[in-house]
C-alpha positions as CSV (number, residue, x, y, z in Angstrom):
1,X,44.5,-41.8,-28.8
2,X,42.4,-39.7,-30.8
3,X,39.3,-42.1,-29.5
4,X,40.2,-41.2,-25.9
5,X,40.4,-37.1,-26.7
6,X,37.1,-36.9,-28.1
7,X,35.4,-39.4,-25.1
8,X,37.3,-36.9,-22.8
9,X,35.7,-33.8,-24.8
10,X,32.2,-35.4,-24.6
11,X,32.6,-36.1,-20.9
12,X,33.3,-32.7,-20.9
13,X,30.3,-31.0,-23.1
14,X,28.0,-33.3,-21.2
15,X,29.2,-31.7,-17.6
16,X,29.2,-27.9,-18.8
17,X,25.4,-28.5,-20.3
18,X,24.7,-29.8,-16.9
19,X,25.9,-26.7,-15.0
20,X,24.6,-24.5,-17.9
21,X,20.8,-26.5,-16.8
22,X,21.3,-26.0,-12.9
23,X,22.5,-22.4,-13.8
24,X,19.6,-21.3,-15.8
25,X,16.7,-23.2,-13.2
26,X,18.4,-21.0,-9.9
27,X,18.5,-18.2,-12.3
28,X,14.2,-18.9,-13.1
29,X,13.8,-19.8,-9.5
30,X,15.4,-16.9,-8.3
31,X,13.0,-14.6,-10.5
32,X,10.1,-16.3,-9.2
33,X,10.8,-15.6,-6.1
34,X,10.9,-11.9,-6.1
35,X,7.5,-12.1,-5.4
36,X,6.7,-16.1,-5.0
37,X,8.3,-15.9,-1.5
38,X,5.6,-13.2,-0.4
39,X,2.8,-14.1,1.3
40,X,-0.3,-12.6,0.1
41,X,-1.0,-8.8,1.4
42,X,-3.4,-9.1,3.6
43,X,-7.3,-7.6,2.5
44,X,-7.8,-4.2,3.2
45,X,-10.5,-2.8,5.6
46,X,-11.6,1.1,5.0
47,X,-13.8,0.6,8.9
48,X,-10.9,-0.5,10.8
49,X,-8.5,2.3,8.4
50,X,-6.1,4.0,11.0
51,X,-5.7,8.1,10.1
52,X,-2.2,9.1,9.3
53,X,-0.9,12.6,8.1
54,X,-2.2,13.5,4.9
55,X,-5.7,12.6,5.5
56,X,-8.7,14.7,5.2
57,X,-11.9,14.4,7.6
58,X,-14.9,16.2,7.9
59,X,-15.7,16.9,11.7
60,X,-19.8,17.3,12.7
61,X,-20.6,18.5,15.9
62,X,-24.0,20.0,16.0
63,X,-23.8,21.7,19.0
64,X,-20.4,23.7,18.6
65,X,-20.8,26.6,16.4
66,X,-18.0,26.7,13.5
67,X,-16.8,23.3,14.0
68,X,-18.5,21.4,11.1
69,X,-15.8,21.5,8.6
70,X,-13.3,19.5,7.2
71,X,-9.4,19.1,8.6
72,X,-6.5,17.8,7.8
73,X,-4.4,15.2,9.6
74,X,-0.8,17.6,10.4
75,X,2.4,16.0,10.1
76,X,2.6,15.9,13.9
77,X,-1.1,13.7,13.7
78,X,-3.2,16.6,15.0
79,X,-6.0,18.4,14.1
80,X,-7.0,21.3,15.4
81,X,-10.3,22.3,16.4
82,X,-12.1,25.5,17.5
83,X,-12.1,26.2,21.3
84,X,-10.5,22.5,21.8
85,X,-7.1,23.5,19.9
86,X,-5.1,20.2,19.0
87,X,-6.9,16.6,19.0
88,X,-4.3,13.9,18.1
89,X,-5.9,11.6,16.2
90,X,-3.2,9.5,14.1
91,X,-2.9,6.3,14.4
92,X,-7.0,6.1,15.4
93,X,-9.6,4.5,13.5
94,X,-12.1,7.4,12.6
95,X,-14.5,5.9,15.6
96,X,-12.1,6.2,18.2
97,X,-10.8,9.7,16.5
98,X,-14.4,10.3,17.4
99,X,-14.1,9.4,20.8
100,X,-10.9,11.2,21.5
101,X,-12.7,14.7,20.2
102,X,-15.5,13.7,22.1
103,X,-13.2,13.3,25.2
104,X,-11.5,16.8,24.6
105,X,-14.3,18.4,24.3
106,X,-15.6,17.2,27.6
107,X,-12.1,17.3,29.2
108,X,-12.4,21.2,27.9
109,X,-15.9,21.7,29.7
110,X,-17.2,23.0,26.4
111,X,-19.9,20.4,25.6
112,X,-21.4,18.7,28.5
113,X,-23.3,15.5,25.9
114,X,-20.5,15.7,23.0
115,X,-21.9,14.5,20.2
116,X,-19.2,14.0,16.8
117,X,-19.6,12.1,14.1
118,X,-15.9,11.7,11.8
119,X,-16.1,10.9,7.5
120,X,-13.2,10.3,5.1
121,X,-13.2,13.2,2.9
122,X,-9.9,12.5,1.4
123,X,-7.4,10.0,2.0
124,X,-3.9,9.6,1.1
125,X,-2.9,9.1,-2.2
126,X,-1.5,5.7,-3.6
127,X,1.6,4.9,-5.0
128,X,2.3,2.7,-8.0
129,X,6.0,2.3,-9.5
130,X,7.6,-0.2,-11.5
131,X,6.8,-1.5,-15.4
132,X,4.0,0.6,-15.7
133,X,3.2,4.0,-18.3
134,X,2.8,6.5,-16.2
135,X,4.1,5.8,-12.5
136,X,3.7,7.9,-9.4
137,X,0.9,9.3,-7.2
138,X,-2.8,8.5,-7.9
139,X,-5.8,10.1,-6.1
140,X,-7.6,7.5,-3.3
141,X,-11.2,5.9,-3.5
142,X,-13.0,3.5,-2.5
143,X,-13.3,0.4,-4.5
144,X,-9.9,0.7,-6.5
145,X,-8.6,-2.6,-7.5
146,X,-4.5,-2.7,-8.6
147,X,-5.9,-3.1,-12.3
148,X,-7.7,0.1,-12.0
149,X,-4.4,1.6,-10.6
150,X,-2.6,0.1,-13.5
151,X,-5.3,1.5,-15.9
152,X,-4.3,5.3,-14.5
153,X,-1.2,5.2,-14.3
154,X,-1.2,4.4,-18.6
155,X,-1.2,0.6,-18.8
156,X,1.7,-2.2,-18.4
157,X,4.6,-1.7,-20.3
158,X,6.1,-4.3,-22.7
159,X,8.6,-5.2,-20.2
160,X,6.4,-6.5,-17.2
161,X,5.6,-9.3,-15.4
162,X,1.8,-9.4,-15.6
163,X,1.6,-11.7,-12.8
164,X,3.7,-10.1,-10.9
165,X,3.0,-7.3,-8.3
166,X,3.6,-6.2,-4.9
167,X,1.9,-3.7,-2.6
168,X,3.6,-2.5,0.8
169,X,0.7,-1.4,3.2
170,X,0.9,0.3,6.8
171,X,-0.9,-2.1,8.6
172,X,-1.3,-1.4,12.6
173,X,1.8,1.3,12.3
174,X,3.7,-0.9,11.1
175,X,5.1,-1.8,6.6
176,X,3.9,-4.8,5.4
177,X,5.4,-6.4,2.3
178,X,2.8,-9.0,0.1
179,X,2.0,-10.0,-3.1
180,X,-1.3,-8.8,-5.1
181,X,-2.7,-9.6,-8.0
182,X,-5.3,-7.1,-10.3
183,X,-8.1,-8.0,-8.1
184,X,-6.6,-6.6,-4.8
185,X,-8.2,-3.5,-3.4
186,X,-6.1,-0.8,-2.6
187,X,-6.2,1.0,-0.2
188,X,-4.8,4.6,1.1
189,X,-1.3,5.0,0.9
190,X,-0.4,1.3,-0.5
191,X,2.7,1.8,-3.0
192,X,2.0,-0.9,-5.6
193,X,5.4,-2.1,-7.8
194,X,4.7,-3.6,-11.0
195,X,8.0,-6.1,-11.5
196,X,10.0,-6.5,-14.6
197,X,9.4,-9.9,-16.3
198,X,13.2,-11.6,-17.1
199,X,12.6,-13.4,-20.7
């Protein structure tokens, strides 16, 4: 009788250690895939950058006095310019921003051969949150990597997931979700999450 108890309680041990196993492997797999799932974000590309609010160009147009300065991007996606008022130029790469003061201008009858030539002066800022020292808003240029981010913003913290990182990116108007690693470059406006590591 006593025989048949403890076979019964072995039976038993054996099939909670199983469900203790299966438990613990969804509970790693489900980790992983906080980021595993992601595809990677896809590579940045500063020529083919679409302006948004919060940007900063500088405007030449050699034949308008007063123009050549820099503007900001409103939160409406205008700028405006002497004599031509209001150009919209969010959502435009900084070529066809070009094109669409060229147009105004020309639409205006104040420049007959517009000639304007559109540079970067100062993008939006990036974002980095997460298991990092010092999270939050980072000046923009060219060339940051997410290590370099991480460097900023103070380092990883003991709690992260080194190999672990996301960036959400506006990619042709629309957010796109994907995982990076140190050597991604950034680019403006990308919010970078460091994730927490779970053991």
């Amino acid at each position: 009788m006593y025989k048949m108890g403890e076979a019964k309680m072995l039976k038993m041990l054996k099939s909670l250690l199983v469900v203790a196993v299966l438990a613990g492997s969804s509970l790693v797999s489900g980790c992983a895939s906080s980021t595993s799932g992601l595809a990677a974000i896809p590579a940045g590309d500063l020529s083919v950058l679409r302006l948004e609010p919060g940007d900063r160009i500088k405007v030449q147009i050699p034949d308008l006095q007063g123009a050549d300065a820099e503007y900001a991007v409103d939160q409406t996606g205008v700028i405006a310019l002497p004599l031509v008022e209001e150009v919209k130029i969010s959502g435009l790469t900084l070529r066809e921003a070009e094109k669409a003061i060229e147009k105004a201008l020309l639409d205006k009858r104040i420049l007959v051969r517009p000639n304007v030539t559109l540079q970067a002066a100062s993008l939006r800022p990036i974002y980095i949150l997460g298991e990092v020292g010092k999270p939050g808003q980072y000046e923009f240029r060219e060339g940051l990597t997410v290590f370099s981010i991480i460097s900023l913003a103070g380092g990883y913290t003991y709690r992260a997931d080194t190999s672990s990182m996301v960036i959400t990116r506006t990619i042709n108007g629309r957010k796109v979700t994907g995982r990076a690693s140190e050597n991604t470059i950034v680019m403006p406006g990308d919010q970078i999450r460091i994730v927490e590591k779970w053991f």
